[in-house]
C-alpha positions in Angstrom: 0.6 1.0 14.7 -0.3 -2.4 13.6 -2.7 -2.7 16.6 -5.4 -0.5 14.3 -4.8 -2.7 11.3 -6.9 -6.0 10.2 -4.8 -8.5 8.3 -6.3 -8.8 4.6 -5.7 -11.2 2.2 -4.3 -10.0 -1.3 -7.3 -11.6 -3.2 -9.8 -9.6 -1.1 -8.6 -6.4 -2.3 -10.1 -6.0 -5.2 -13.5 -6.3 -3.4 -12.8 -2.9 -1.4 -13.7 0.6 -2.4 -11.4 3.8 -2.3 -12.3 7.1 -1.3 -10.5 9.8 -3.1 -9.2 11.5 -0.4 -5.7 11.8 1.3 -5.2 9.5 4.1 -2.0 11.4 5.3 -1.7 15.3 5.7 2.0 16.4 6.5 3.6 16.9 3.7 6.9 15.1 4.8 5.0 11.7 5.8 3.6 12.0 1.5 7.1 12.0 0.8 8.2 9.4 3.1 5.7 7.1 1.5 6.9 7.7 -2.0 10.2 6.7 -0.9 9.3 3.9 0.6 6.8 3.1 -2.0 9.8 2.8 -4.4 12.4 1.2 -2.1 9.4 -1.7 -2.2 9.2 -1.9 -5.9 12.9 -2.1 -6.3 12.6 -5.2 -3.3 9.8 -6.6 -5.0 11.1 -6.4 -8.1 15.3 -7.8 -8.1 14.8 -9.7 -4.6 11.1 -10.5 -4.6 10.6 -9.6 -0.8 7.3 -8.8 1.0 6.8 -6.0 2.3 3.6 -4.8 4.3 1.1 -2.1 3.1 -0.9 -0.1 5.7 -3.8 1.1 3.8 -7.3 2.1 4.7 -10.2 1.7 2.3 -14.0 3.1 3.2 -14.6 0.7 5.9 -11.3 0.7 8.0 -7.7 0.4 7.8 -6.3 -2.6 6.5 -2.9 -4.1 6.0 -1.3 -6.6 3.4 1.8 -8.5 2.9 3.0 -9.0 -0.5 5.0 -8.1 -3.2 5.3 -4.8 -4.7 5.3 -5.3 -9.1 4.3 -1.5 -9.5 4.3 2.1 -8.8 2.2 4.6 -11.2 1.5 8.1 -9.8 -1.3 7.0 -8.6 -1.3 3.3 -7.6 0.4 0.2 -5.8 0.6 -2.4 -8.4 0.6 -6.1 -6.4 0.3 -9.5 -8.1 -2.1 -10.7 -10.9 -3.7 -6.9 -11.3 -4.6 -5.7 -8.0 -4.2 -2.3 -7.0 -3.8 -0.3 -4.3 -4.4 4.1 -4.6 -1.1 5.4 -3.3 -3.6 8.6 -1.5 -4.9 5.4 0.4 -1.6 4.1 2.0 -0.9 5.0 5.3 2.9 3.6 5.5 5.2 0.7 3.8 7.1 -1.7 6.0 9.4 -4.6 5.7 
């Protein structure tokens, strides 16, 4: 999967813009995400781990290693303000 993914520094991402649509259709990969979306808070947030976020903005698809601070309904919360739309994520790995 990773082989359709450009590496993309943390700082650069509040540069990008975010269609509103879904990224994922089946039902059961949405809630895969949200699991793993809050497995990666809880790492971020007692162990401090990276994790990597596949993501695709309105250029191409993208992927970012950091730390997880928070999850709304509706966005990724990384360091120092930067966000990520969840409807944007393709999958969360360690």
């Amino acid at each position: 999967m990773t082989s359709t993914f450009e590496n993309i520094d943390k700082e650069k991402i509040e540069s990008l813009k975010f269609p509103n649509n879904e990224v994922l259709t089946d039902q059961g990969a949405i809630k895969e995400r949200e699991t793993e979306l809050n497995r990666a808070l809880t790492l971020g947030n007692l162990e401090h781990t990276k994790i990597k976020i596949y993501f695709e903005d309105d250029l191409s698809k993208k992927i970012v290693e950091t730390t997880v601070w928070g999850v709304t309904d509706k966005r990724v919360i990384l360091k120092q303000g930067v966000v990520i739309p969840i409807h944007r994520v393709h999958k969360i790995s360690l």
